[in-house]
ZADO-1210 file (C-alpha; in nm, 4 decimals, padded with zeros to 6 digits):
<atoms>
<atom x="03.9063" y="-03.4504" z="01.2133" code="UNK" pos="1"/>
<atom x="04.1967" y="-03.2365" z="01.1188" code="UNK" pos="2"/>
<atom x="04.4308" y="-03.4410" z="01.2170" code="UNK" pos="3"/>
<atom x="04.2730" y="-03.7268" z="01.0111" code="UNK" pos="4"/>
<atom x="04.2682" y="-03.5295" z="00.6932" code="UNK" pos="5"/>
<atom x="04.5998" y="-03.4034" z="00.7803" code="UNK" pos="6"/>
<atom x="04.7141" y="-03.7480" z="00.7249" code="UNK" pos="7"/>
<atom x="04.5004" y="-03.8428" z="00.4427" code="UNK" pos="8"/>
<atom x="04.6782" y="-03.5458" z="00.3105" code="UNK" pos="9"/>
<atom x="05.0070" y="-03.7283" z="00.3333" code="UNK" pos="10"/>
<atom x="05.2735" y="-03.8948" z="00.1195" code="UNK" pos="11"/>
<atom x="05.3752" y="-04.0904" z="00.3275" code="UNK" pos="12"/>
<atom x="05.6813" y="-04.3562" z="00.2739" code="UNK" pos="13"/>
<atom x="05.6488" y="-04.6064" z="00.0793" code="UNK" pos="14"/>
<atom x="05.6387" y="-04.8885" z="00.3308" code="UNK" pos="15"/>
<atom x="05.3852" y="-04.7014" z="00.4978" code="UNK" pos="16"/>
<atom x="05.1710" y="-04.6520" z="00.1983" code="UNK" pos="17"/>
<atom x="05.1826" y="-05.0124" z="00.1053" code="UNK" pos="18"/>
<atom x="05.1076" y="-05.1462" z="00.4693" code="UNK" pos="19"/>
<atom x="04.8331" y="-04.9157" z="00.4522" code="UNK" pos="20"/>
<atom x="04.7146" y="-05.0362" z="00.1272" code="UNK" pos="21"/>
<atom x="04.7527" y="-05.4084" z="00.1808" code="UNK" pos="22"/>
<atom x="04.6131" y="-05.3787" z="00.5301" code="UNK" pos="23"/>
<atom x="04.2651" y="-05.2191" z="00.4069" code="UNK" pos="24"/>
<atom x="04.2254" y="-05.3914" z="00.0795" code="UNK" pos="25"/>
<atom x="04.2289" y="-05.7461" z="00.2995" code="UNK" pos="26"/>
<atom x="03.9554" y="-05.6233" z="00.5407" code="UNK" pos="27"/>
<atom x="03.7970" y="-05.4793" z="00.2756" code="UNK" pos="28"/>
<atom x="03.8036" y="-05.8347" z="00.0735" code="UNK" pos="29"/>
<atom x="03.6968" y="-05.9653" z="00.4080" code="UNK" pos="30"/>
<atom x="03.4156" y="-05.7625" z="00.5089" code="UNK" pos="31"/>
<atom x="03.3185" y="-05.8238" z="00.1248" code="UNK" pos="32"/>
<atom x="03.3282" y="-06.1513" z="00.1513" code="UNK" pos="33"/>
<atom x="03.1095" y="-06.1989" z="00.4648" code="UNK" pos="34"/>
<atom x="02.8484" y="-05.9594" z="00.3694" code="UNK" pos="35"/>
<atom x="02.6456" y="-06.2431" z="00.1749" code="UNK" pos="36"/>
<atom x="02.3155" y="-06.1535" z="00.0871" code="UNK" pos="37"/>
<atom x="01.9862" y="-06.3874" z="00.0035" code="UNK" pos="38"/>
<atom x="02.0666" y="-06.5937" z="-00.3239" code="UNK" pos="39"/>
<atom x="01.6353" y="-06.4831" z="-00.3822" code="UNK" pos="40"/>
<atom x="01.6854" y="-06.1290" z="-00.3371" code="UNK" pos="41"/>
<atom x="02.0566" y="-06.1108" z="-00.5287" code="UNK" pos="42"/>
<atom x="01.8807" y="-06.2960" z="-00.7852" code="UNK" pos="43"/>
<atom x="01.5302" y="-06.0473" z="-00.8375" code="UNK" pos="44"/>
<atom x="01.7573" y="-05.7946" z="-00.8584" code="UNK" pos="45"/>
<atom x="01.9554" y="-05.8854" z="-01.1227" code="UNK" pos="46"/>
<atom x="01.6528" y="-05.9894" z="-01.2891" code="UNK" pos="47"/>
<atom x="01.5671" y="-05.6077" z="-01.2525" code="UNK" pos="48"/>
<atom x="01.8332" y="-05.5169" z="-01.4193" code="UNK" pos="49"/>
<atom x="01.7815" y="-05.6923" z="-01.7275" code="UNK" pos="50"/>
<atom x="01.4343" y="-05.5764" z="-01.7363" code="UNK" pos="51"/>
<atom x="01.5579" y="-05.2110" z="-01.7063" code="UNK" pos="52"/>
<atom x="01.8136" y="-05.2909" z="-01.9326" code="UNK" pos="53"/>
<atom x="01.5791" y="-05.4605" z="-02.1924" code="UNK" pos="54"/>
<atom x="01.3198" y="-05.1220" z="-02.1369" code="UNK" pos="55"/>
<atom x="01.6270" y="-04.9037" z="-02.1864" code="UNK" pos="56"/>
<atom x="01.7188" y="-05.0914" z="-02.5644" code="UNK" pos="57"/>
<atom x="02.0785" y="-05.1712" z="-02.3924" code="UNK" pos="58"/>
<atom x="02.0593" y="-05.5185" z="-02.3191" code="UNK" pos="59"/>
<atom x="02.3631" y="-05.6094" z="-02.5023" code="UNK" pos="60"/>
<atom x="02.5841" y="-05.8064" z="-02.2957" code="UNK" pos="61"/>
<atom x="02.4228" y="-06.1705" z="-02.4261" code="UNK" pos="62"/>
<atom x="02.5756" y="-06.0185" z="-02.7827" code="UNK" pos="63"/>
<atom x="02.9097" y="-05.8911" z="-02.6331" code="UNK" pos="64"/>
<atom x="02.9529" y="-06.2290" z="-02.4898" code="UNK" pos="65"/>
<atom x="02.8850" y="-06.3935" z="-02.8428" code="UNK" pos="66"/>
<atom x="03.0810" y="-06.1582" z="-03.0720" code="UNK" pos="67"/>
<atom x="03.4031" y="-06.2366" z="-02.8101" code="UNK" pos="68"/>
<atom x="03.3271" y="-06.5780" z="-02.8358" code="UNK" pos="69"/>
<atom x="03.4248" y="-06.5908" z="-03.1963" code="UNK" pos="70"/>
<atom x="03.6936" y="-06.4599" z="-03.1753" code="UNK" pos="71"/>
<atom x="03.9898" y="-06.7236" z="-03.0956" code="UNK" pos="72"/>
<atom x="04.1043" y="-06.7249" z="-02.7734" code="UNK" pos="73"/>
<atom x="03.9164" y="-06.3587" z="-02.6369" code="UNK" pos="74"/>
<atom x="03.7374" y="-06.5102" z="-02.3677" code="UNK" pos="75"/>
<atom x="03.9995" y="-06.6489" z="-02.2458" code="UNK" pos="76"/>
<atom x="04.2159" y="-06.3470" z="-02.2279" code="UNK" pos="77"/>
<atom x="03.9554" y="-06.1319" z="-02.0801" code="UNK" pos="78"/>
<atom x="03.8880" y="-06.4108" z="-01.8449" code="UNK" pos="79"/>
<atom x="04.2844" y="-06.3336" z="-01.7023" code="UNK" pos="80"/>
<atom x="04.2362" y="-06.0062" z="-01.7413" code="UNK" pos="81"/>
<atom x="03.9345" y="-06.0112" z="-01.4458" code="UNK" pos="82"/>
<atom x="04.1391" y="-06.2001" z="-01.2322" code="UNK" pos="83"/>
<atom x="04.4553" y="-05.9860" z="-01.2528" code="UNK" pos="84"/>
<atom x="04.4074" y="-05.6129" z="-01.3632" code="UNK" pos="85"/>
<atom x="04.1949" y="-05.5212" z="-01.1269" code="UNK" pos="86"/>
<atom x="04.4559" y="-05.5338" z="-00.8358" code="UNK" pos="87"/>
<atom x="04.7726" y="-05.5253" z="-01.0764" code="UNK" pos="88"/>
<atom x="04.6776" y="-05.1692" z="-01.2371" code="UNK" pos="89"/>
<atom x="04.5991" y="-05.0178" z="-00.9341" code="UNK" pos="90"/>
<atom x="04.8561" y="-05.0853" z="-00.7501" code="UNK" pos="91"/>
<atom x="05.0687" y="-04.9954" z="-01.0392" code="UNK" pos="92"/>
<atom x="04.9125" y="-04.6972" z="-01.0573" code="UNK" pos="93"/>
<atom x="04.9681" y="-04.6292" z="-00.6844" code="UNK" pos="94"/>
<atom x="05.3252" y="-04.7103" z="-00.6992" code="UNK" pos="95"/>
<atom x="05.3830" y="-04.4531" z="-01.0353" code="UNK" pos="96"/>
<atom x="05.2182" y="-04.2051" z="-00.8463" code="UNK" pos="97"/>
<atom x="05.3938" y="-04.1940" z="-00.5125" code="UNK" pos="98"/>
<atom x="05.7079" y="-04.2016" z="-00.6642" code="UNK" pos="99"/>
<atom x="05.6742" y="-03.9939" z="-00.9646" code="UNK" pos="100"/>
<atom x="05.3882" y="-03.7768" z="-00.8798" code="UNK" pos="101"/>
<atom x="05.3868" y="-03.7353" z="-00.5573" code="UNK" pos="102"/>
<atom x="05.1418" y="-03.4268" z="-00.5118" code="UNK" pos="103"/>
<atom x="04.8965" y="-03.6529" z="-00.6517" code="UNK" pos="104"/>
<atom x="04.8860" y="-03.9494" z="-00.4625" code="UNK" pos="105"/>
<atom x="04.6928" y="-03.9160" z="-00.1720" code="UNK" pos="106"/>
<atom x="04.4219" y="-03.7799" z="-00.3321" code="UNK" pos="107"/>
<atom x="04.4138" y="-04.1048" z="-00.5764" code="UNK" pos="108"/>
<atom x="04.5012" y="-04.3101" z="-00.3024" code="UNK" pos="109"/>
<atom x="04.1922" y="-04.1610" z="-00.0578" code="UNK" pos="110"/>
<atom x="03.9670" y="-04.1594" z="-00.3715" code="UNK" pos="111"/>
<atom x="04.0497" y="-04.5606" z="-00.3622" code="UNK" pos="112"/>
<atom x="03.9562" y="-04.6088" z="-00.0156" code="UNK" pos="113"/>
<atom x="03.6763" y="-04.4164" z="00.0097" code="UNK" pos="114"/>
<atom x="03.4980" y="-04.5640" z="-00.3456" code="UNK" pos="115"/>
<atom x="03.5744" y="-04.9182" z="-00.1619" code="UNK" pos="116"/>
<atom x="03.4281" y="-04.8196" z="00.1456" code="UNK" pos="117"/>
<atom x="03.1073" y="-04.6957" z="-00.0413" code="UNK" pos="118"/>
<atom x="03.1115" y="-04.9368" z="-00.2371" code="UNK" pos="119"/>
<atom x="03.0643" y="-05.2394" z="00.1037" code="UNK" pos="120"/>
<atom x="02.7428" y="-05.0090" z="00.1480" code="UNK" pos="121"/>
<atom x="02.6217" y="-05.1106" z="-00.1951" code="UNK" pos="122"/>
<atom x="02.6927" y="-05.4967" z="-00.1425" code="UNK" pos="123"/>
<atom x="02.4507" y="-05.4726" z="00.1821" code="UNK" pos="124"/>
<atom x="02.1967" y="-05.2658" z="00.0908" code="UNK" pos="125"/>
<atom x="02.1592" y="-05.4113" z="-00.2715" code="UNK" pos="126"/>
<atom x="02.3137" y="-05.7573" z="-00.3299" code="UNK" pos="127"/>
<atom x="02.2791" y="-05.8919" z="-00.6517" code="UNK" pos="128"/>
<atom x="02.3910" y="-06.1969" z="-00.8501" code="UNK" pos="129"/>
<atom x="02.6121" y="-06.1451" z="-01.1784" code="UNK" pos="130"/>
<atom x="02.4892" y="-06.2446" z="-01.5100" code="UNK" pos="131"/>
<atom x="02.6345" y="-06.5250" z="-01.5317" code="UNK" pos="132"/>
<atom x="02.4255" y="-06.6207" z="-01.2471" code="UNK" pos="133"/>
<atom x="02.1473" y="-06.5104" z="-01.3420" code="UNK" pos="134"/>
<atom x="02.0053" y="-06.6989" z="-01.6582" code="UNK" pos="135"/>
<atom x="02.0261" y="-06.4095" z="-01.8171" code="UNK" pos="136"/>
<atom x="02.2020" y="-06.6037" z="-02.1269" code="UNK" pos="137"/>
<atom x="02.5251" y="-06.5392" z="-02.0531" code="UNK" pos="138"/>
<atom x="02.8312" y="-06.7949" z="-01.9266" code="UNK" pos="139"/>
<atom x="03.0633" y="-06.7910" z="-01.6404" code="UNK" pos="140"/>
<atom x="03.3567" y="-06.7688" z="-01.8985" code="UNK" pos="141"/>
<atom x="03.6499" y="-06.7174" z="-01.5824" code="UNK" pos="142"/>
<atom x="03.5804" y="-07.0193" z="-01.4098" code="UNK" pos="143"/>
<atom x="03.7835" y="-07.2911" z="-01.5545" code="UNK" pos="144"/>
<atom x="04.0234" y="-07.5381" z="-01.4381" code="UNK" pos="145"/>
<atom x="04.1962" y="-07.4346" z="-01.1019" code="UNK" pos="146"/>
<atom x="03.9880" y="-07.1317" z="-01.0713" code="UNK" pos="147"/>
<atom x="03.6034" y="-07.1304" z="-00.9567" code="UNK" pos="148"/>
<atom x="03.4122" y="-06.8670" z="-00.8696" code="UNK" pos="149"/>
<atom x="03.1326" y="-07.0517" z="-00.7316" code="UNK" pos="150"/>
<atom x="03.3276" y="-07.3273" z="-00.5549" code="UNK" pos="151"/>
<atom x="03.6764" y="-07.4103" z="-00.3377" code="UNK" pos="152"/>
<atom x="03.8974" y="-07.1497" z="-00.1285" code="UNK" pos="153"/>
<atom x="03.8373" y="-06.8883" z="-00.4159" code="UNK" pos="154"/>
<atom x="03.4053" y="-06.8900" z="-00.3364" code="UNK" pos="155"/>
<atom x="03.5082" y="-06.8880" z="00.0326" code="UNK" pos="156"/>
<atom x="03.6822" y="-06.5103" z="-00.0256" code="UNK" pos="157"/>
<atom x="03.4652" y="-06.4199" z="-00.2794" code="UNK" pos="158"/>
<atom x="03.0830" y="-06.2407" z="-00.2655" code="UNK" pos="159"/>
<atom x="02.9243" y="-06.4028" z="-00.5624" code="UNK" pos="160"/>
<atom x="02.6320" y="-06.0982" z="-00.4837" code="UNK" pos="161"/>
<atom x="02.8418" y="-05.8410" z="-00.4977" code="UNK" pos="162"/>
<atom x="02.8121" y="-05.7199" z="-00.8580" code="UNK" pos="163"/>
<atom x="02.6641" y="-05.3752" z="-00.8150" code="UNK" pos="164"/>
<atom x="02.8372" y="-05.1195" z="-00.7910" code="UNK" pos="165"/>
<atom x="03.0805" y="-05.2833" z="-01.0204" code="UNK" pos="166"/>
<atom x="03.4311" y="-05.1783" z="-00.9054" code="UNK" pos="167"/>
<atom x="03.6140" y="-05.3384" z="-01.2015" code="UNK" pos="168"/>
<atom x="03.4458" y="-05.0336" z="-01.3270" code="UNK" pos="169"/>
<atom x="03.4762" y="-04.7663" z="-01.0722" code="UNK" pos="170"/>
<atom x="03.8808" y="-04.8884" z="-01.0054" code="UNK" pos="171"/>
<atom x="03.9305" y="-04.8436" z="-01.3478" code="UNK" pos="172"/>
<atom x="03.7550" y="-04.4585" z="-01.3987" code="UNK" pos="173"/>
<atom x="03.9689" y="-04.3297" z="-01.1285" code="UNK" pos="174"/>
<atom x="04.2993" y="-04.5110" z="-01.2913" code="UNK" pos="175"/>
<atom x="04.2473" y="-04.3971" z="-01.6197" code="UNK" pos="176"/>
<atom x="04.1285" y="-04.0305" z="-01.5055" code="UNK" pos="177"/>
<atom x="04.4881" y="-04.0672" z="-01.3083" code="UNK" pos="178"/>
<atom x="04.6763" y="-04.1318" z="-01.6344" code="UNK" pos="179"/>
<atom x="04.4559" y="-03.8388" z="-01.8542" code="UNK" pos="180"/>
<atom x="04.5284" y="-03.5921" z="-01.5769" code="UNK" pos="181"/>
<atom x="04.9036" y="-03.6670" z="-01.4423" code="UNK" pos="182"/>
<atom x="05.0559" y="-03.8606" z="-01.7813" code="UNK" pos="183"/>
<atom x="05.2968" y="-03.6444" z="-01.9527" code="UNK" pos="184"/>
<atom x="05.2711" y="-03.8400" z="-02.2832" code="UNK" pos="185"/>
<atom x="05.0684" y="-03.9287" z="-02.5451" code="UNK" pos="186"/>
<atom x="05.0870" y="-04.2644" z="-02.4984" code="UNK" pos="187"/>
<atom x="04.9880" y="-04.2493" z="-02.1028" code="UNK" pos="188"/>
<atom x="04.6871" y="-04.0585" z="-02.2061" code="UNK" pos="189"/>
<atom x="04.5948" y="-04.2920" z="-02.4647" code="UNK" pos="190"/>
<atom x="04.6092" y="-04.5777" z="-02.2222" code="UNK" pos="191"/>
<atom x="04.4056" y="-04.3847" z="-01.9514" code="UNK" pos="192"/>
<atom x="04.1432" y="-04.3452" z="-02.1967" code="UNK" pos="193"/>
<atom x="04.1402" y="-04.7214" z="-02.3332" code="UNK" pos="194"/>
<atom x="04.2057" y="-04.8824" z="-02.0167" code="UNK" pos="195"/>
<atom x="03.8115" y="-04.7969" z="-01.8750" code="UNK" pos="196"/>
<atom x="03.6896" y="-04.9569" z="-02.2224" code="UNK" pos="197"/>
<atom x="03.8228" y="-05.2147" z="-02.1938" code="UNK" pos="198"/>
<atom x="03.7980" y="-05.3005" z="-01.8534" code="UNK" pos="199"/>
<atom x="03.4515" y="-05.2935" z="-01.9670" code="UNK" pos="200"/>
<atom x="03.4778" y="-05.5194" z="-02.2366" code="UNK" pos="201"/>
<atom x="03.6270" y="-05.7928" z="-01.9271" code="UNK" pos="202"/>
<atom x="03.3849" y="-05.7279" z="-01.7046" code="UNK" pos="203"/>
<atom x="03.1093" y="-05.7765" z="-01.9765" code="UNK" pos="204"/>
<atom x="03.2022" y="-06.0161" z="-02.1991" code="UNK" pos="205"/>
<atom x="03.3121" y="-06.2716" z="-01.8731" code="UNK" pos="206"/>
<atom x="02.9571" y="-06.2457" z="-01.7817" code="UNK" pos="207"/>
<atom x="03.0435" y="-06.0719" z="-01.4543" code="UNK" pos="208"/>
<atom x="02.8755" y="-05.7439" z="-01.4531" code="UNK" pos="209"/>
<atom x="02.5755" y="-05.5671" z="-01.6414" code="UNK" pos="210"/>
<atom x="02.6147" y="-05.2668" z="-01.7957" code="UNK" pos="211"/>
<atom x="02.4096" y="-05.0933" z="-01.4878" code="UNK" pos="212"/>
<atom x="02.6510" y="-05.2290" z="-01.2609" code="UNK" pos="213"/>
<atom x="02.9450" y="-05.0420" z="-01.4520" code="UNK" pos="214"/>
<atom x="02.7218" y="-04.6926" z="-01.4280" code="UNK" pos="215"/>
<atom x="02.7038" y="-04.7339" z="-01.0875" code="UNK" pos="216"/>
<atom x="03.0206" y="-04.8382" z="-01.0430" code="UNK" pos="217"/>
<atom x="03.1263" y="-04.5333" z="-01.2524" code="UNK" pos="218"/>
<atom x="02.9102" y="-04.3017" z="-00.9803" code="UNK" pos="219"/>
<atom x="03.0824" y="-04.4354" z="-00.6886" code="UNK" pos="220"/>
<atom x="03.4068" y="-04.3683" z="-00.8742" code="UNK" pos="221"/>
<atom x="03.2770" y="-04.0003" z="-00.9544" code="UNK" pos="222"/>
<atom x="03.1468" y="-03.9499" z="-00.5459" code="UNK" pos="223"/>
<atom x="03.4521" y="-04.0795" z="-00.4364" code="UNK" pos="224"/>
<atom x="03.6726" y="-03.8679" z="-00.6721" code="UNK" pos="225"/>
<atom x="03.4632" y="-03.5835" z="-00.4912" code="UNK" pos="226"/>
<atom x="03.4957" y="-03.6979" z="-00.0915" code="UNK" pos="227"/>
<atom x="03.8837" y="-03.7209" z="-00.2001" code="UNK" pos="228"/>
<atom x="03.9505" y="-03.3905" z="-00.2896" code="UNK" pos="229"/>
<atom x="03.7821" y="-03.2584" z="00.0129" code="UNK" pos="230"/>
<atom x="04.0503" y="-03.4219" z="00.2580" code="UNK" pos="231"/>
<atom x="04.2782" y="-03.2529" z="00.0773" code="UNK" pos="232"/>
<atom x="04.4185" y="-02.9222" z="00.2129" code="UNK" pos="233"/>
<atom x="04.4073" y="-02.7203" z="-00.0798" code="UNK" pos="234"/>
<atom x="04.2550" y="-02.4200" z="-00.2419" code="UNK" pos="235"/>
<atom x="04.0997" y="-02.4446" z="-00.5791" code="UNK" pos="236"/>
<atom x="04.3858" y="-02.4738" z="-00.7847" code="UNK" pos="237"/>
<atom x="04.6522" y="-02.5932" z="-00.5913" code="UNK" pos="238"/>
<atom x="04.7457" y="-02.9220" z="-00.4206" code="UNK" pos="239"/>
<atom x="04.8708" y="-02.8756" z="-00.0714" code="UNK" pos="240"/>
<atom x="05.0985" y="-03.2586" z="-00.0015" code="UNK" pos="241"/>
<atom x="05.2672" y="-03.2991" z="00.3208" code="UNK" pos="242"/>
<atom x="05.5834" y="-03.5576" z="00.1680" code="UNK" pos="243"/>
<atom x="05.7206" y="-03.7895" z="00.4484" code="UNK" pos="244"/>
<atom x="06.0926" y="-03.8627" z="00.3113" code="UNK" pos="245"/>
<atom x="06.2301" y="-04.2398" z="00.5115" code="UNK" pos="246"/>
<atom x="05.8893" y="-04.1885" z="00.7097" code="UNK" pos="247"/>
<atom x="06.0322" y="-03.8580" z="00.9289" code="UNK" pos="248"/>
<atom x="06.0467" y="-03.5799" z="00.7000" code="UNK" pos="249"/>
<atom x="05.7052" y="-03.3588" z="00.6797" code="UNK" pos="250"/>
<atom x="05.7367" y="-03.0598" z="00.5672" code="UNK" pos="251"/>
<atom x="05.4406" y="-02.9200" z="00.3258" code="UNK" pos="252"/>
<atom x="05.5012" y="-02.8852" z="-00.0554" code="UNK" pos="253"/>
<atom x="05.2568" y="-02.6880" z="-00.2115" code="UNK" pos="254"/>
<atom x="05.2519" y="-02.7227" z="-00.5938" code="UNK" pos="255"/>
<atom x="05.0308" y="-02.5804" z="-00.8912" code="UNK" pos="256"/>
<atom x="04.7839" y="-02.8074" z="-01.0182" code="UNK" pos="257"/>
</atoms>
């Protein structure tokens, strides 16, 4: 166990950190996309939703849909937007951090890992379809041309009943909490604070998620934030990094949060 959060408490180089990366996020696109659900079940439950939604007064996304819609070519921005940011930002992100704020990293980086990791849990236990699925009067606004979620190599790695916890959402709570915490400028903060927004506006609008799915995305995101920080060595106050320089080099930095 020690030894474990030892390295989890690690900068480690960056051809490490990226095998590392690369090597999870496949299995975890794997598992994701093998843990398939009943198209009944994924369906009641996102019938749930809007019911909960509609009890709640915040059954909005129909309208969201619509009011990008007029606008001239939205939807189809937003559309790239769910295929790229997602993976893009984050690894971005990840690549600012280990080389310019290194003290941070693996706590952002474990935070990643572990919200994915919950988040496979959530795909089992509660599959359920995406509005756009769902007859919920909403389109399937990505799915044009070359790319299909629903059909062709991109269905075969792709869960269509994996929209809750929505980790558009969660991915992008913990990147823009990154850029409010560790920016240094105005502008950085700025984007950390937009950047969840409008992720939600994508994810939305594209007819991908619900707004439930973003809350519990955003929980996941909050739990995981929490697990992180506890493999971290550190007092309250501090941030305890081990930094591997060319993958040999370990000796502890301590730094002031």
């Amino acid at each position: 166990m020690n030894a474990a959060r030892t390295w989890l408490a690690t900068r480690h180089s960056l051809l490490t950190e990226a095998a590392l990366v690369l090597a999870f996020y496949a299995t975890y696109e794997g598992t994701r996309g093998l843990v398939v659900g009943s198209r009944r079940h994924a369906l009641d439950r996102a019938h749930e939703i809007v019911r909960l939604e509609r009890h709640l007064h915040v059954f909005a996304e129909p309208r969201v849909q619509q009011l990008a819609r007029e606008v001239p070519g939205l939807l189809g921005t937003l559309g790239i937007a769910y295929l790229t940011l997602h993976l893009a930002v984050t690894a971005a992100l990840l690549l600012w951090l280990h080389q310019y704020r290194p003290a941070a990293f693996p706590v952002v980086r474990t935070t990643l890992i572990v919200a994915s990791l919950i988040s496979l849990i959530g795909f089992l236990a509660f599959p359920t379809a995406p509005p756009r699925m769902a007859g919920a009067g909403l389109a399937d606004t990505v799915s044009h041309g070359a790319i299909d979620l629903n059909h062709g190599l991109v269905s075969a790695l792709y869960n269509p009943y994996a929209a809750i916890p929505s980790m558009h959402a969660g991915y992008a709570l913990v990147v823009g909490g990154a850029l409010i915490r560790y920016g240094r400028s105005n502008a950085a903060r700025a984007a950390g604070t937009a950047y969840p927004l409008f992720v939600l506006l994508v994810i939305v609008a594209t007819g991908n998620h619900f707004f439930v799915d973003a809350a519990a995305g955003a929980l996941v995101a909050a739990a995981s934030l929490a697990l992180g920080r506890a493999t971290q060595p550190h007092g309250a106050g501090a941030e305890l990094v081990s930094i591997a320089r060319n993958g040999a080099d370990h000796r502890p930095l301590q730094r002031a949060a």
